[in-house]
Structure formats: C-alpha cells, structure tokens
C-alpha positions as CSV (number, residue, x, y, z in Angstrom):
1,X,0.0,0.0,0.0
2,X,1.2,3.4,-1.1
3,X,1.1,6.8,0.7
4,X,-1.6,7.8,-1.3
5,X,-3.8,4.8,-0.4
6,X,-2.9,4.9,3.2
7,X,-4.3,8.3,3.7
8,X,-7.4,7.6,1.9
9,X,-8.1,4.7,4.3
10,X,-7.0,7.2,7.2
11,X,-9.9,9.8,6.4
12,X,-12.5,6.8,5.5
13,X,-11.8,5.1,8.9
14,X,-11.7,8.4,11.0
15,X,-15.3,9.6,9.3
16,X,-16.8,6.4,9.9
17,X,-15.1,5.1,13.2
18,X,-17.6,6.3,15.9
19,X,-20.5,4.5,14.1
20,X,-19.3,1.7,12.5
21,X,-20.6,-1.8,13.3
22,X,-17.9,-5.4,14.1
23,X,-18.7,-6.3,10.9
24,X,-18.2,-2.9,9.2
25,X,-14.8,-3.3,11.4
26,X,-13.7,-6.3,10.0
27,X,-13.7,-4.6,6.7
28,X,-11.5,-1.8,7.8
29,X,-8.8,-4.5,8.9
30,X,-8.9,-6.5,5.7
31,X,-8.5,-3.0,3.4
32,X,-5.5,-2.3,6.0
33,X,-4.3,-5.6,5.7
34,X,-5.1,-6.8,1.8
35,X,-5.3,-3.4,0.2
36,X,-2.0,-3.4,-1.7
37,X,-3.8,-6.3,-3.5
38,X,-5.6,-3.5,-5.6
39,X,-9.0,-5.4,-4.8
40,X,-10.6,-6.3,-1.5
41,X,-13.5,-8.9,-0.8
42,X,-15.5,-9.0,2.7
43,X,-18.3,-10.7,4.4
44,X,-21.4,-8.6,5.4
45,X,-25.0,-9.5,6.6
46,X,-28.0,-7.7,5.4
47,X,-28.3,-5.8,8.7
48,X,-24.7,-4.6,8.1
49,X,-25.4,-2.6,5.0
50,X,-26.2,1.0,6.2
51,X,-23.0,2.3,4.2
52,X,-24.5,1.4,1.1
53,X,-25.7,5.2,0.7
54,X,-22.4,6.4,1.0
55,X,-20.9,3.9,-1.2
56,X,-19.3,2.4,1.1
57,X,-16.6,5.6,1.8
58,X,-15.8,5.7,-2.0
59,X,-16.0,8.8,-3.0
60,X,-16.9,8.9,-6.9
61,X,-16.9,12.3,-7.7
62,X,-13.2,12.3,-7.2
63,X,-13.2,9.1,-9.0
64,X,-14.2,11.2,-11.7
65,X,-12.6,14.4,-11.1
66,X,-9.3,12.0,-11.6
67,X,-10.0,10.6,-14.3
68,X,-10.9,13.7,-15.9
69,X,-7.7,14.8,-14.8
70,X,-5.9,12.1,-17.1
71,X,-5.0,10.5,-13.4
72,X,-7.3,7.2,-14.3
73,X,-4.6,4.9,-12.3
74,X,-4.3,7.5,-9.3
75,X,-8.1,6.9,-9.2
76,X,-7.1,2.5,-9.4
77,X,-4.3,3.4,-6.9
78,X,-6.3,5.6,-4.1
79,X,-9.4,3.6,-4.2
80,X,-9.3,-0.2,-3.9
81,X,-11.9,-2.8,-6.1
82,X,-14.0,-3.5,-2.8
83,X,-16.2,-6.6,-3.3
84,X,-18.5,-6.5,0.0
85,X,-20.2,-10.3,0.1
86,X,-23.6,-10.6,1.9
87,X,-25.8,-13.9,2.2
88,X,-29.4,-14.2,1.9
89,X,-31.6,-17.1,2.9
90,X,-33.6,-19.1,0.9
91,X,-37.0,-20.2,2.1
92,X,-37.8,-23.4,0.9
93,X,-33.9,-25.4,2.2
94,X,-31.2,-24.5,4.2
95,X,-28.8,-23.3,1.4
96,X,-27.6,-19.5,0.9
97,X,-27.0,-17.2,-1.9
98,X,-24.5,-15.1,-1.8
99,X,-24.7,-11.1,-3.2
100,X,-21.9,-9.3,-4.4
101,X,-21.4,-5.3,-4.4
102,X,-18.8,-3.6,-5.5
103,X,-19.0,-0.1,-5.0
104,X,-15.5,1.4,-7.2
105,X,-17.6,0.2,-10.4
106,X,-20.5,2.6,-9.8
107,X,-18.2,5.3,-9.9
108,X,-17.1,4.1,-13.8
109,X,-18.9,5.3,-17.0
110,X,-20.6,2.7,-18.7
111,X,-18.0,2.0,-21.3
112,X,-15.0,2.3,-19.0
113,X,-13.0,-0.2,-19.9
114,X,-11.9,-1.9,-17.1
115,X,-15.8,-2.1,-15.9
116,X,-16.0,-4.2,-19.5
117,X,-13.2,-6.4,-17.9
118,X,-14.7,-7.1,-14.6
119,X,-17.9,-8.1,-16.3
120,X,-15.9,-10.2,-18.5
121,X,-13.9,-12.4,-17.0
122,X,-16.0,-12.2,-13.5
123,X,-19.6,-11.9,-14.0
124,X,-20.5,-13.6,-17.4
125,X,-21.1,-17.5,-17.2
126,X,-20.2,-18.9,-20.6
127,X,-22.6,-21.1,-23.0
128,X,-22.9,-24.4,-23.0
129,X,-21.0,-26.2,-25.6
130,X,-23.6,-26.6,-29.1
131,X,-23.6,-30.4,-29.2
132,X,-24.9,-29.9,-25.3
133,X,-28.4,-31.3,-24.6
134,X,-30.5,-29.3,-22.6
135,X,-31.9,-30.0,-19.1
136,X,-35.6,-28.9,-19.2
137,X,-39.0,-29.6,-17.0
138,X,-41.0,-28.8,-19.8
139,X,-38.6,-30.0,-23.1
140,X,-41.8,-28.0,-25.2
141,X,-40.5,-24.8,-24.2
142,X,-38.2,-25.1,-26.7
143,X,-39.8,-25.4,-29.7
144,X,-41.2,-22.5,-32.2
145,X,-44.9,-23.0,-32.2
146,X,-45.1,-23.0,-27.8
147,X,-44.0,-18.7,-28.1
148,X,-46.2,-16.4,-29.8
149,X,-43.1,-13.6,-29.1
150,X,-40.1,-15.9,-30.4
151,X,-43.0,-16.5,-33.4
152,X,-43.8,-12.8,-34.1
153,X,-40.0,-12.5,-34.4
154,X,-39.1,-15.1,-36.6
155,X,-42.6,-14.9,-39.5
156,X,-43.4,-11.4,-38.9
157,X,-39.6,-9.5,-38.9
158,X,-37.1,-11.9,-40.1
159,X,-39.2,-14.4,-42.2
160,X,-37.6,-17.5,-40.4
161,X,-34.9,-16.3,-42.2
162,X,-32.3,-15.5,-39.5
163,X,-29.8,-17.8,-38.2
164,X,-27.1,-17.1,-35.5
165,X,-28.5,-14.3,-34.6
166,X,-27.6,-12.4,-31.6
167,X,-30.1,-11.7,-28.8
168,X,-30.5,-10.3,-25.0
169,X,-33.0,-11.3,-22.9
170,X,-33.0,-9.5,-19.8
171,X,-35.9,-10.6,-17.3
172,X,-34.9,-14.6,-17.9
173,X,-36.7,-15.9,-15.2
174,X,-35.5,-19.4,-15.0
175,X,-34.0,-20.1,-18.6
176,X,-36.5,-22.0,-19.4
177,X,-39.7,-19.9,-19.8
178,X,-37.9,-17.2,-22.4
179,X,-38.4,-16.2,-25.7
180,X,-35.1,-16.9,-26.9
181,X,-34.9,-20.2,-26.2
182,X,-36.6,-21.2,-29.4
183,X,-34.5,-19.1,-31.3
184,X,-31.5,-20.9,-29.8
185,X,-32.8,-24.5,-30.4
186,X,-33.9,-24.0,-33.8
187,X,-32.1,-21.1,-35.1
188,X,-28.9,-21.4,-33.8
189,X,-28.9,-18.2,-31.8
190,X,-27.0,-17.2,-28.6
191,X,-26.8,-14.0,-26.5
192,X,-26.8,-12.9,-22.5
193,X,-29.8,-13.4,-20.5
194,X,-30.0,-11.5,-17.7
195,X,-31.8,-12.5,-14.6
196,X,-31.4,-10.9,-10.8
197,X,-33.7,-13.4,-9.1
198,X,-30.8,-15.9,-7.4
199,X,-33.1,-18.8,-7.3
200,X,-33.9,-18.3,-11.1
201,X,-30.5,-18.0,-12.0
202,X,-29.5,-21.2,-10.2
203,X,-32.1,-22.7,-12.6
204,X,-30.6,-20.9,-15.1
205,X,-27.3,-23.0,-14.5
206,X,-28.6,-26.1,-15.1
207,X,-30.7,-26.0,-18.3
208,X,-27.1,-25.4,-20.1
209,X,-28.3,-22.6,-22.8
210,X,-25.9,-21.8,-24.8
211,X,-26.0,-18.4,-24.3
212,X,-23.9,-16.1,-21.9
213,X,-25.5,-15.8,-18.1
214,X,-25.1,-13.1,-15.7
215,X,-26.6,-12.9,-12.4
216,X,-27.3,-8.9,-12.2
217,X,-29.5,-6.9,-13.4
218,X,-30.0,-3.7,-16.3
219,X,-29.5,-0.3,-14.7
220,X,-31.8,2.6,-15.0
221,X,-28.3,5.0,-14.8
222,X,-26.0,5.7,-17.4
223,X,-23.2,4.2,-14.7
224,X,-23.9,1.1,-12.7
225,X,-25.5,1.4,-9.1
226,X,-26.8,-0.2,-6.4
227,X,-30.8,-1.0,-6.6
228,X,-33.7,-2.0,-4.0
229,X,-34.6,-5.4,-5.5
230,X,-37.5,-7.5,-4.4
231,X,-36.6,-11.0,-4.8
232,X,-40.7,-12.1,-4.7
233,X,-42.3,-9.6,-6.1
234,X,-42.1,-5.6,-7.9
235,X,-46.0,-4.7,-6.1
236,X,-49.5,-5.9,-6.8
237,X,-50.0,-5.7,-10.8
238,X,-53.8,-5.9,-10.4
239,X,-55.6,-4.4,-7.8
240,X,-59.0,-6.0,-8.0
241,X,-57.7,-9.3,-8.5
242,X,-54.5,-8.4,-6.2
243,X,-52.4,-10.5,-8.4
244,X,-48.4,-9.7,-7.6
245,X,-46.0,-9.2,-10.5
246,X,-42.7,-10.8,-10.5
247,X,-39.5,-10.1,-9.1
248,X,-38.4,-6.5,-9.8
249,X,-37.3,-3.4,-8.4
250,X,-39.3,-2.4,-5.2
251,X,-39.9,1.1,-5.0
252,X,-43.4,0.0,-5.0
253,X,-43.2,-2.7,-2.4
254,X,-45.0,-1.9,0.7
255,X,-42.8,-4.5,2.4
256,X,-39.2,-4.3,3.0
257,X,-38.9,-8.0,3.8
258,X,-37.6,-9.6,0.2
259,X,-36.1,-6.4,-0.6
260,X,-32.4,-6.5,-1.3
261,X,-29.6,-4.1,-2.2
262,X,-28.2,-5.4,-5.9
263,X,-26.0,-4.1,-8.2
264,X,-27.1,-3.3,-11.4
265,X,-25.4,-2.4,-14.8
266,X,-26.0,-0.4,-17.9
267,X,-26.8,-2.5,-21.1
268,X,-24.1,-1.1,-22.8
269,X,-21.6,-1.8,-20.3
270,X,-22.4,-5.7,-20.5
271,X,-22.5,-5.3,-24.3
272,X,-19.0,-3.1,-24.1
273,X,-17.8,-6.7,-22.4
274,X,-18.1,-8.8,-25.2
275,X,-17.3,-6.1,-27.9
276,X,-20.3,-4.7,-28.9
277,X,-22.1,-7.1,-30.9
278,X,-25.0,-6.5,-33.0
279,X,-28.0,-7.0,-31.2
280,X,-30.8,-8.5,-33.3
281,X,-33.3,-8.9,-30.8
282,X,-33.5,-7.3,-27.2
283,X,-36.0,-8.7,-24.8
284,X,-37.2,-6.2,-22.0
285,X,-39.2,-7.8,-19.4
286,X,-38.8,-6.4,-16.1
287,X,-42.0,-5.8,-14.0
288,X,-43.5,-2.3,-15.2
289,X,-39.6,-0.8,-14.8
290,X,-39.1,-1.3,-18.8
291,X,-39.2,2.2,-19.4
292,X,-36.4,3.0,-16.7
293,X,-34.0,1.2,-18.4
294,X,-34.9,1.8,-21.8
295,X,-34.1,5.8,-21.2
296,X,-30.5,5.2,-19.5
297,X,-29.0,3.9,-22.7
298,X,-27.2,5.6,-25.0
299,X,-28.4,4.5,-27.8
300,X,-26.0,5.9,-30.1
301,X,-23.5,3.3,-28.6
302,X,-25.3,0.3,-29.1
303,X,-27.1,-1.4,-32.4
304,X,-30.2,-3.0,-31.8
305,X,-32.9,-4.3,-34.5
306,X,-35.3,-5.3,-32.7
307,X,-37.0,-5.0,-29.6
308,X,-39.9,-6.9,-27.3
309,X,-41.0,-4.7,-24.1
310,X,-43.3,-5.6,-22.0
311,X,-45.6,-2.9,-21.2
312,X,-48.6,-3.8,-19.8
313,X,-47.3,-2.9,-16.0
314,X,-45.8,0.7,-17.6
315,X,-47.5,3.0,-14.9
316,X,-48.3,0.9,-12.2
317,X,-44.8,0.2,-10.8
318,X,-42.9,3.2,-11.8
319,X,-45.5,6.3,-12.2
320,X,-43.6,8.4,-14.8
321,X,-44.2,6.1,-17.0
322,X,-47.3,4.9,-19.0
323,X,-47.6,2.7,-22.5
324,X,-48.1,6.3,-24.5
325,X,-44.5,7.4,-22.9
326,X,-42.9,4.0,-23.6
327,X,-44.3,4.1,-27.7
328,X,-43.6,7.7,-28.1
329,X,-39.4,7.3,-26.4
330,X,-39.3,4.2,-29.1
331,X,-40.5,6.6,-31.7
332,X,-38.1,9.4,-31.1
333,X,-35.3,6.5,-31.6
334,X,-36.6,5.7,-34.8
335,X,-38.5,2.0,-33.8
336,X,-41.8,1.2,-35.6
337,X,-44.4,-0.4,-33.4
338,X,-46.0,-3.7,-34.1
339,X,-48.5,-5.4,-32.4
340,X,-47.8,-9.3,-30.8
341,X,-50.0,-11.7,-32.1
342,X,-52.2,-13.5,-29.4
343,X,-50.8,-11.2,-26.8
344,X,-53.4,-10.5,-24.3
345,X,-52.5,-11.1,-20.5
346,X,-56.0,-12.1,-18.7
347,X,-54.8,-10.7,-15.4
348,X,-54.2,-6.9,-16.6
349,X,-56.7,-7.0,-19.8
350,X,-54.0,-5.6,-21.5
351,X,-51.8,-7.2,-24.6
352,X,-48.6,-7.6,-22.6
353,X,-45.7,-6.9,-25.0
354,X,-45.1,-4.2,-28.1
355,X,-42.6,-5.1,-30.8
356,X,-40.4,-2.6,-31.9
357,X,-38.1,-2.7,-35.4
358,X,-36.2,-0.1,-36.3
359,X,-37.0,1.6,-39.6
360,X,-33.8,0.3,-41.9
361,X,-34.9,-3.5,-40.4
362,X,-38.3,-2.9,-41.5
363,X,-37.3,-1.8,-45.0
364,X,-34.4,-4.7,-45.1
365,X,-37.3,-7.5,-43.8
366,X,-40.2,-5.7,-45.7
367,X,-42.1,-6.0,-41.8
368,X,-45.4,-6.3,-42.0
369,X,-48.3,-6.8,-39.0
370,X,-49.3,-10.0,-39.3
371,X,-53.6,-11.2,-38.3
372,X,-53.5,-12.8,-35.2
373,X,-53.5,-16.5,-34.9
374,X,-56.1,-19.1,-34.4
375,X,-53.9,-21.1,-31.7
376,X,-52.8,-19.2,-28.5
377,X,-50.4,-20.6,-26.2
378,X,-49.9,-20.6,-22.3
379,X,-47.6,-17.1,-22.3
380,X,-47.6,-16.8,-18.4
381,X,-45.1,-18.4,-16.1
382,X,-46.1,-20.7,-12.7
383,X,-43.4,-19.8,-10.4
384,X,-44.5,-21.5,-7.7
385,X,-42.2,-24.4,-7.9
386,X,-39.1,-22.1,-7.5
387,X,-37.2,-20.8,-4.4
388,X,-36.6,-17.7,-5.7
389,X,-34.2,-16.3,-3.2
C-alpha cells in the first residue's frame, strides 16, 4: 500500500469510526491488511449494509474528477476494487445465496474499460458447448410453435430467415420460460440473458443454454449502481384481483422483507464486455420498470434491431411512466411499433408486450403486421415451484 492509499483509508476510517458496526470493522482491517492487493472482498450480513448510501466511503466524484484529470490509475491506486459479500436465505432449504457489491464500479462510466473487464472475466457465465443437450422440465418450451413472441419474431420480422442471430433477454426468469430459447434451439442463436432473481438464475445454470448468463440486473443510470430489489415480487400488478408481478425493483413494495440491495449495470456496459455485438433482438421484461431502463442507454452506442417490451405494468410500478411514454421514447429512436399476435395477459386486460423494429430493419425485412393466430399458447409463467431467493 502506497502513501496515497494509506491516507485515503485514514480519512474513511476516522469519518466512519464512531459508528461503525464489528462487521463494518472487520472490513477496515482487511482493506488495512489486503489493500496493496488493488482489490478487496469482505463478508457482510443484510443488517450490516447501512453504508451502502455512501458507497461504502468511495468517493466517486473524485473518481471522476481523476479521471478527468488524465490520473485514471491514481483513481485504481487511491481507491481499492471492494467486493463486499452478503448472504441471503432461501425459504424453501437450508442453502444461501451469496450477493456481491462492489462499490468502485459505480463510480465508472458505462463504457469504461476496465468495468468491461470485470464483467468479462468475472460476471459472465459462458454457453454451453452446441452439441450440449438441454436439461428442461417442460422440453416443449423449446420449440417454435409454444412462443407467440419468439413467433412474431421469426414470421413477422425476419421471415424464419435469420440464423445465428444475436439476442439479450434480460428478465430470464429461469431459462426455461424465455423467448429466446426457441430461437437458440432451432435457429442457432446465442446471447446474455439477464436475470437478478438468485433462485432463477441457479435454474438458469442447469438448463445449459448456450447463451452467456449473468446474475445482475439492467441499470436505469447511465453508470452502474446499487438498486432496491424485491426478490418475490415488484407490487401488486392488479388491484382488484391483487395479483403480484414478479420479481423487480421495489420502490413499490409496501414490504421491505424480500427487498435487497443489488447491483445493477448499464446495457451497454455488459454489451461493451463482449465487444459490442449486433444485437438482433433485445428482450425487455422487467415488471413495469421497462421504461427506466430503456431511457439510461445511450443508444447511439449500441445497435439494436429489434425490440420486445413488455408494457402492460408501464404505470403501475414506476409512475412516470405509461404505455403512451414507452411508444412515443421508441419513436423518437426511430422503432416502428408492431403489435404481438395472441398477446393478451388475462390478469391486466391488457396485450402484454409491443414489438419494436427499427425503420432500416423494417425496409431490409419488408415488416409487416401479421392477423392474429387461431392457436394461442400458455404465455404466463407458474413460479411456484421455484425458491426464488
């Protein structure tokens, strides 16, 4: 440990000292003790995480005012990697999932490059090898005619034309229920999938997609940050029926009891880790929070051809926002709207996703809406089987 670092520590530990918890303590010895390792890893509880406002004592305006500076590896120098490790129990068995933070990567842009690095070579979960069989409850899932989205995609945009193609799918739930799965069984695609929900993701592990995984979630800031997740549910999607949505963020959760500090990331910071690749298909399902994320990215640094939002919940979770906002934003970035065939979601009366193409991919495809089809398929998830947590 330099100078430099030791003084940093000095400040942090004489700001915090007269407040600080054993745990919190035990972190101050291991930065004293492991910080010339230029990254530092910790054990915390969920009780323990009252210096998650503050970021944990890293200061990133100075981050940035370094940086700015041209003094990018003073910043690396004076402000060590933290990765603070907390454990949350699952309900249904006696195992633990463990949550990582790491608070010098919210003080990063979104295309810094060693934020691309981390996420890498320490976040992303690689595919499954091709010739690798899948492990799935319900083998139908995988097929064409069982996913009116991954159906709209392939006849009504790409005319089943499109193989290889590149995808995210961010909301994956357990791997299994997801609209790119057909596309990867029969079309040969691939991509990320996205899922925050630990007890989905461990499901995630097994079904051996052959697709990138990474246990986080998409930020709604044009740097990653930490985020109030509920792990059950993002607030009651229907009042009369009082019918919960999913797991999502929890600024509308009137219970604090699955809610969770999590790390989340800008799209094109995960995309920025595997260079950037054409996307031809993004998948935006995320419990009414669609249009948060949708507004943090720069869209001028990422390519992206298609899109499928769910927007039935726009407006009940997050209040600035509304199906009208959502359509109009995708307008202004030069998307044409299409409507999903056999779409309609019985709980909110509402068709539950919009399809967007952008205008040179509508030309390119010659898109046209297609009539809605005779056969509709179970579109809605049973999660009851799954410890979520």
């Amino acid at each position: 440990m330099n100078m430099s670092q030791y003084n940093n520590l000095n400040l942090y530990v004489s700001k915090y000292l007269r407040r600080i918890s054993r745990q919190q303590l035990k972190t101050f010895v291991a930065i004293l003790i492991f910080g010339s390792l230029g990254f530092l890893s910790v054990e915390y509880t969920k009780k323990d995480l009252n210096t998650v406002a503050d970021n944990f004592g890293i200061d990133c305006s100075e981050v940035q005012r370094l940086k700015k500076a041209g003094l990018y590896e003073e910043s690396r120098r004076r402000f060590s990697d933290l990765i603070v490790h907390y454990k949350i129990n699952n309900l249904l068995d006696e195992e633990q999932s463990s949550i990582d933070l790491r608070p010098f990567l919210n003080c990063l842009d979104a295309d810094d490059p060693y934020l691309a690095h981390v996420i890498e070579n320490e976040m992303l979960l690689s595919p499954a090898p091709n010739n690798s069989e899948y492990n799935l409850v319900n083998p139908g899932r995988k097929e064409m005619v069982n996913n009116n989205q991954a159906l709209d995609i392939m006849e009504m945009v790409f005319k089943n034309k499109l193989k290889n193609g590149f995808f995210v799918e961010a909301g994956a739930a357990d791997c299994e229920f997801s609209v790119s799965l057909p596309l990867e069984a029969n079309y040969g695609w691939t991509g990320i999938l996205v899922e925050a929900v630990p007890g989905f993701f461990k499901h995630c592990k097994k079904v051996n997609r052959r697709s990138y995984l990474i246990n986080t979630c998409l930020g709604t800031d044009t740097h990653p940050s930490f985020m109030e997740f509920n792990m059950h549910s993002s607030g009651i999607a229907d009042e009369k029926t009082k019918t919960k949505a999913m797991a999502g963020f929890s600024s509308n959760s009137k219970s604090k009891k699955d809610v969770f500090t999590i790390q989340c990331f800008p799209l094109e910071s995960i995309l920025s880790a595997l260079y950037n690749p054409v996307v031809n298909l993004f998948v935006l399902d995320v419990e009414g929070f669609e249009f948060a994320i949708l507004r943090a990215i720069d869209w001028t640094k990422v390519n992206i051809e298609v899109l499928s939002v769910e927007v039935d919940l726009a407006g009940v979770m997050m209040k600035d926002s509304s199906v009208e906002i959502i359509r109009d934003f995708m307008k202004s970035k030069g998307y044409e709207r299409f409507t999903h065939r056999n779409d309609l979601n019985p709980t909110t009366g509402k068709n539950q996703n919009d399809l967007y193409v952008r205008h040179d991919i509508v030309q390119k495809y010659n898109v046209v809406q297609l009539p809605e089809k005779s056969t509709v398929v179970d579109s809605f998830m049973d999660i009851s089987n799954y410890d979520l947590v």
